[in-house]
C-alpha positions as CSV (number, residue, x, y, z in Angstrom):
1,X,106.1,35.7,73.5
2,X,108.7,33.0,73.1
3,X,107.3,33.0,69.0
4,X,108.3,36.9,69.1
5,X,111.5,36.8,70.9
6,X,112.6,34.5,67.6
7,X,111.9,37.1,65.3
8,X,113.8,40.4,67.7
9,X,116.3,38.3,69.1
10,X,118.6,38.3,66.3
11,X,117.8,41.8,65.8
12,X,119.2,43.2,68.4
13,X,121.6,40.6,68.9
14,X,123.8,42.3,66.2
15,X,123.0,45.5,67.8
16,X,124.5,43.8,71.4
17,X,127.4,42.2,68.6
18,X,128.2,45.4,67.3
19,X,128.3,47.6,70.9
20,X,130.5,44.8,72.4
21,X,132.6,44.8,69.0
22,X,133.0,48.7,69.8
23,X,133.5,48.6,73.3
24,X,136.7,45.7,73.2
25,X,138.3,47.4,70.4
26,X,137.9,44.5,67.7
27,X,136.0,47.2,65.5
28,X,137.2,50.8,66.0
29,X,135.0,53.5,67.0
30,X,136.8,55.5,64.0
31,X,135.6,53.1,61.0
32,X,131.8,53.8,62.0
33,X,131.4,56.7,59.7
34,X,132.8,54.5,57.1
35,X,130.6,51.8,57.5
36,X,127.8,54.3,58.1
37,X,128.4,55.5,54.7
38,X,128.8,52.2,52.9
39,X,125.4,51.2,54.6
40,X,123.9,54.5,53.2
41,X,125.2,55.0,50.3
42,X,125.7,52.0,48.3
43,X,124.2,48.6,50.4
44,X,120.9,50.1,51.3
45,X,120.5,52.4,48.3
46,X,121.3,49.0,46.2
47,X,118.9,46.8,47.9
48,X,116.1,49.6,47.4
49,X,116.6,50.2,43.7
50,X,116.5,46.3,43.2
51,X,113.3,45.7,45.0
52,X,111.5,48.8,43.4
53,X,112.4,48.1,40.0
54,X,111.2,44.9,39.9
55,X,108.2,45.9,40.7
56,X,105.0,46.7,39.4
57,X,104.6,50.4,39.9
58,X,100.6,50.4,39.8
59,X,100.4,47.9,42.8
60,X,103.5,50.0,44.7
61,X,101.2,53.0,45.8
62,X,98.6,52.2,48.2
63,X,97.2,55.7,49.5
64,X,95.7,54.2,52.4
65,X,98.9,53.2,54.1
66,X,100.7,56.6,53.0
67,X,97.5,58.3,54.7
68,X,97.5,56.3,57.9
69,X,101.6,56.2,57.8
70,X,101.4,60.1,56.9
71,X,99.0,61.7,59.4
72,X,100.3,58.8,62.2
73,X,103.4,60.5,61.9
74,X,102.4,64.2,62.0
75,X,100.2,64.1,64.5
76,X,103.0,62.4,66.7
77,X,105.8,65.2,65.7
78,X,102.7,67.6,67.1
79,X,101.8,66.0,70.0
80,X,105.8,65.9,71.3
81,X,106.1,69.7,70.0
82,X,103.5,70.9,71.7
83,X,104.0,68.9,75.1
84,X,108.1,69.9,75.2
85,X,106.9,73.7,74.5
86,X,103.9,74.2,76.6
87,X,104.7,71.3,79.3
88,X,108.9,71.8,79.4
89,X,109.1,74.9,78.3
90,X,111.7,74.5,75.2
91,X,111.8,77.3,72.7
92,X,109.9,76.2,69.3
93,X,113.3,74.9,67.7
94,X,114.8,72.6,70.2
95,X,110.7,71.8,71.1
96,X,111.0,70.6,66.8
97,X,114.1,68.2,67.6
98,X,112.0,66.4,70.1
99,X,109.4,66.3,67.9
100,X,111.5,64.2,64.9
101,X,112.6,62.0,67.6
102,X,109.2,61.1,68.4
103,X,107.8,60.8,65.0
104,X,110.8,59.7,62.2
105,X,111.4,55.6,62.5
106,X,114.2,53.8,62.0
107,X,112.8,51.9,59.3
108,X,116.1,51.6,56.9
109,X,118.4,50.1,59.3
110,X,115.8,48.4,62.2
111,X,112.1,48.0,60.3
112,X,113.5,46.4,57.4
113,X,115.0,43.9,59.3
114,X,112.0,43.3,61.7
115,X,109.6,43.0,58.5
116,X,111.9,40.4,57.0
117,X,111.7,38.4,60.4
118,X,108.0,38.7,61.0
119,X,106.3,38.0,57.1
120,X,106.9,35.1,55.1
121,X,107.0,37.9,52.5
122,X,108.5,40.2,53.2
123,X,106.1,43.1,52.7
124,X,108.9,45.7,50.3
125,X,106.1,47.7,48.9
126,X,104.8,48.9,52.5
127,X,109.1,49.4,53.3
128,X,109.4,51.3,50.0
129,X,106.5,53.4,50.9
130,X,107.5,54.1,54.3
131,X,110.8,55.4,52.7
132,X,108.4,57.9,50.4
133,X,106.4,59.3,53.1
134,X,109.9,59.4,55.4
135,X,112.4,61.1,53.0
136,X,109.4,63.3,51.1
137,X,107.3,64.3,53.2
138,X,108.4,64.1,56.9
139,X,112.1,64.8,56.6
140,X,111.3,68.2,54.6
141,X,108.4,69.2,56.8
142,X,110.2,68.8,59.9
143,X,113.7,70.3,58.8
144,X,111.6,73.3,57.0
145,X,110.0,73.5,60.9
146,X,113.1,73.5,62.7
147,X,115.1,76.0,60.7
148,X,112.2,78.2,60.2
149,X,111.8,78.5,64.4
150,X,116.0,78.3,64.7
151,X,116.1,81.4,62.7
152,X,113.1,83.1,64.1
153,X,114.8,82.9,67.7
154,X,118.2,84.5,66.3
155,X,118.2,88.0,67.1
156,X,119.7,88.9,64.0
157,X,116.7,86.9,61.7
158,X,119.2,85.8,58.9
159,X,117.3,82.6,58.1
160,X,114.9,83.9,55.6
161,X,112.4,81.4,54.0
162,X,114.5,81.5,50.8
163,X,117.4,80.1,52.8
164,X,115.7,77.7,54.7
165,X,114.0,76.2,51.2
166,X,116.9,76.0,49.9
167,X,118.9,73.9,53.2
168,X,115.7,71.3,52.5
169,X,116.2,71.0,49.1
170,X,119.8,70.3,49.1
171,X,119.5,67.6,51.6
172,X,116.3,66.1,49.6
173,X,118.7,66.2,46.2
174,X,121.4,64.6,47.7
175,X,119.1,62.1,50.1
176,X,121.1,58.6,48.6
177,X,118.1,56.8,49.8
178,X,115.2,58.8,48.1
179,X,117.5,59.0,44.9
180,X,117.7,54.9,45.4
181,X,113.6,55.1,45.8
182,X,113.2,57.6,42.3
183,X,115.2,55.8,40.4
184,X,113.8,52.6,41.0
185,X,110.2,53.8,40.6
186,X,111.9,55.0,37.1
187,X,112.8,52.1,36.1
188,X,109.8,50.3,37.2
189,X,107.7,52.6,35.5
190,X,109.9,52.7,32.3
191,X,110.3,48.7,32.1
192,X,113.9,49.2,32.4
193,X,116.6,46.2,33.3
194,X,120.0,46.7,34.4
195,X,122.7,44.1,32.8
196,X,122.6,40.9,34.5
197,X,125.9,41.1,36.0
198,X,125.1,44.7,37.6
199,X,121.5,43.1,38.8
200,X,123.6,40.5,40.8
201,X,126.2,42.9,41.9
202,X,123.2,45.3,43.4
203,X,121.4,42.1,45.0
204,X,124.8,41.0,46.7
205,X,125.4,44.4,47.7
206,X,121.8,44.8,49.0
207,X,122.4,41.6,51.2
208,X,124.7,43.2,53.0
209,X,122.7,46.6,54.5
210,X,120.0,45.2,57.3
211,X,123.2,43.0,59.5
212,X,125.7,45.8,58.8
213,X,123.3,48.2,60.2
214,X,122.4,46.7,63.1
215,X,126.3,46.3,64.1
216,X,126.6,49.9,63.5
217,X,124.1,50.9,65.7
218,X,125.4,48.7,68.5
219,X,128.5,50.3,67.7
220,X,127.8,53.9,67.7
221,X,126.1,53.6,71.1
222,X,129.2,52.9,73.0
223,X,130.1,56.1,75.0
224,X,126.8,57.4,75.0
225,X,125.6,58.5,78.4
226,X,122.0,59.6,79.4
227,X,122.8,62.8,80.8
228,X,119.6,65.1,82.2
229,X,116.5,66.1,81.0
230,X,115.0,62.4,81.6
231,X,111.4,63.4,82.0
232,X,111.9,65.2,78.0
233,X,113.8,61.8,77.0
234,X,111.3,59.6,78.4
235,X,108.7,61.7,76.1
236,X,110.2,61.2,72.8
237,X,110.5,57.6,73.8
238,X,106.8,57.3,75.0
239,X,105.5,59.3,71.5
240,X,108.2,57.6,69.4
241,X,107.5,53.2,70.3
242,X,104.1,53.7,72.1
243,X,101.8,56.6,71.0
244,X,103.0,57.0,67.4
245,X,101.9,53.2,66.4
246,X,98.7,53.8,68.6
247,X,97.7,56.6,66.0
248,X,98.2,54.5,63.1
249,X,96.3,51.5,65.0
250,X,92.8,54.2,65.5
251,X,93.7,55.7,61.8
252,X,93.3,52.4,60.7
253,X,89.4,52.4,61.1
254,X,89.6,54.8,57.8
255,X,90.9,52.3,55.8
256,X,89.1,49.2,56.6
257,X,89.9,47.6,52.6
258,X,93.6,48.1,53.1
259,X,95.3,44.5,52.4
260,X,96.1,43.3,56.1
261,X,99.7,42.4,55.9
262,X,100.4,46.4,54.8
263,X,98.2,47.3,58.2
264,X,100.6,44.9,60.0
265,X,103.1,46.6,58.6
266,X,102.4,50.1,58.8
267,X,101.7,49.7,62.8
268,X,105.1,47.8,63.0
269,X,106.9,50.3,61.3
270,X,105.5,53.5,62.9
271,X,107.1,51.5,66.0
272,X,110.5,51.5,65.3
273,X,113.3,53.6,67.5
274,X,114.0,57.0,65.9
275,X,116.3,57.2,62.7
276,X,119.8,56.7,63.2
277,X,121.1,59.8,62.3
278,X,119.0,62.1,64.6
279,X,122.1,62.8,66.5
280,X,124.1,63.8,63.2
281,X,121.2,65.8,62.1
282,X,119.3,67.3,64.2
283,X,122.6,67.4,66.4
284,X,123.4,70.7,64.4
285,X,121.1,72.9,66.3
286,X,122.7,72.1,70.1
287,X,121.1,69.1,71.0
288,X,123.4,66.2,70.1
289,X,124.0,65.6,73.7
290,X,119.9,64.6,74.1
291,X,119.9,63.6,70.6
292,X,122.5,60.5,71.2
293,X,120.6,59.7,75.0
294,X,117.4,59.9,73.3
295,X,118.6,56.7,70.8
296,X,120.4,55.4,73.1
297,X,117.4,54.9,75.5
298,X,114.6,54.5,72.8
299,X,116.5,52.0,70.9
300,X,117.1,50.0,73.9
301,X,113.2,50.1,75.1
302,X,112.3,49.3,71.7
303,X,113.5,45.4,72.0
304,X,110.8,45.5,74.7
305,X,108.3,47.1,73.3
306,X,108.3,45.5,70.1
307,X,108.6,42.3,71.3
308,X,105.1,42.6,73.1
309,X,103.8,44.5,69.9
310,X,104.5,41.8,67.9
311,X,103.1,39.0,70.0
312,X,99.7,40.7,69.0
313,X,100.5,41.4,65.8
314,X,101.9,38.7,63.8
């Protein structure tokens, strides 16, 4: 245990850095969203786009891990669905929120970080492929499923499936992290260099996205309160670090010629805290209030819960 306490120590270290940087007023609540940004749309973007295209595009695709990573991940959302409808009694849209809170990782700003602590190498094709299967397949399938029951439950039925489409394409198209993960793949695929000087550049600017992060998140979970609905908190948190890596441990037995650092990975991964911006997001439809608590309390279990995770693991 003391092995894996080296490896999430630091981790959420910064996290602990950045709340008490927050709380004492030596970083300011207000430059958050600024720093949010820079994380998301230059430092993480960069540090994608330099690890893809220097890869080898035939040995970035393994679909073993995108099935076990895939199906881990749907079968979580419907599992937390159908408990907060049937067993809670939420209507089908706010019964969805729960669901991405249960079943979208962290693995941007928290599982990059932990990979790069637990592998000598760090594994980027199973991080880059994680980003695939979060930003292409999950995010549209679970924002298509929460606008579609939204506008169902509006007496008026404006939200027609045109509309919806549309909402999920925009915020595919202007995703800065799946552009960062296309145009890499380009460039991979198309033996494509960028200048030296913009290479470096990108790398230095990459350097900076996984300890940035974590400060951020320390940061924006000063204020947050856990207010009500425990026992519907407590689920997404259950699903989210426990049951949702379970899944991807038992899909595993379909894949038995996967490369074992990628099933390391893939179970790490699927264990990560929910995405950071579930309380922007998915705040939209009424829920920011459970959205923020949810991270709040799943983010701090997680330093527990990976910590034993990993003492098995790696």
């Amino acid at each position: 245990m003391e092995a894996m306490l080296t490896i999430t120590a630091p981790i959420f270290f910064l996290i602990l850095l950045g709340f008490l940087a927050v709380r004492h007023g030596f970083l300011a609540s207000e430059a958050l969203p600024s720093l949010s940004r820079f994380i998301l749309y230059l430092a993480l973007p960069a540090l994608i786009f330099t690890k893809l295209s220097s890869m080898n595009i035939r040995d970035l695709i393994d679909l073993d891990y995108i099935f076990v990573y895939a199906v881990g991940g749907l079968l979580a959302f419907s599992i937390t669905i159908l408990t907060a409808r049937f067993v809670f009694r939420q209507p089908w849209d706010l019964s969805g929120v729960r669901g991405v809170g249960g079943s979208m990782p962290n693995s941007a700003f928290i599982g990059l970080p932990v990979l790069i602590q637990s592998f000598e190498h760090t594994p980027t094709q199973a991080f880059a492929m994680a980003l695939i299967v979060e930003n292409v397949v999950f995010l549209p399938i679970f924002l298509f499923f929460v606008e579609t029951m939204k506008g169902q439950s509006q007496a008026n039925g404006q939200s027609s499936g045109a509309g919806v489409m549309i909402v999920v394409a925009k915020r595919l198209v202007t995703n800065p992290l799946l552009l960062s993960v296309v145009s890499g793949l380009v460039f991979s695929l198309l033996g494509l260099q960028l200048p030296d000087f913009m290479q470096q550049s990108f790398t230095l600017l990459g350097g900076a996205a996984a300890s940035t992060a974590l400060v951020v998140i320390g940061g924006s979970l000063v204020g947050v309160s856990i207010r009500g609905q425990l026992s519907q908190i407590g689920l997404v948190a259950m699903v989210k670090l426990m049951l949702f890596p379970l899944i991807a441990s038992c899909l595993l037995i379909f894949t038995p010629n996967m490369d074992q650092d990628l099933k390391l990975a893939v179970v790490i991964l699927a264990a990560m805290p929910m995405f950071t911006s579930y309380p922007i997001i998915f705040g939209e439809y009424g829920e920011k209030g459970f959205c923020a608590s949810a991270l709040l309390v799943t983010t701090v279990l997680s330093f527990f819960t990976l910590s034993v995770l990993l003492s098995f693991l790696v």
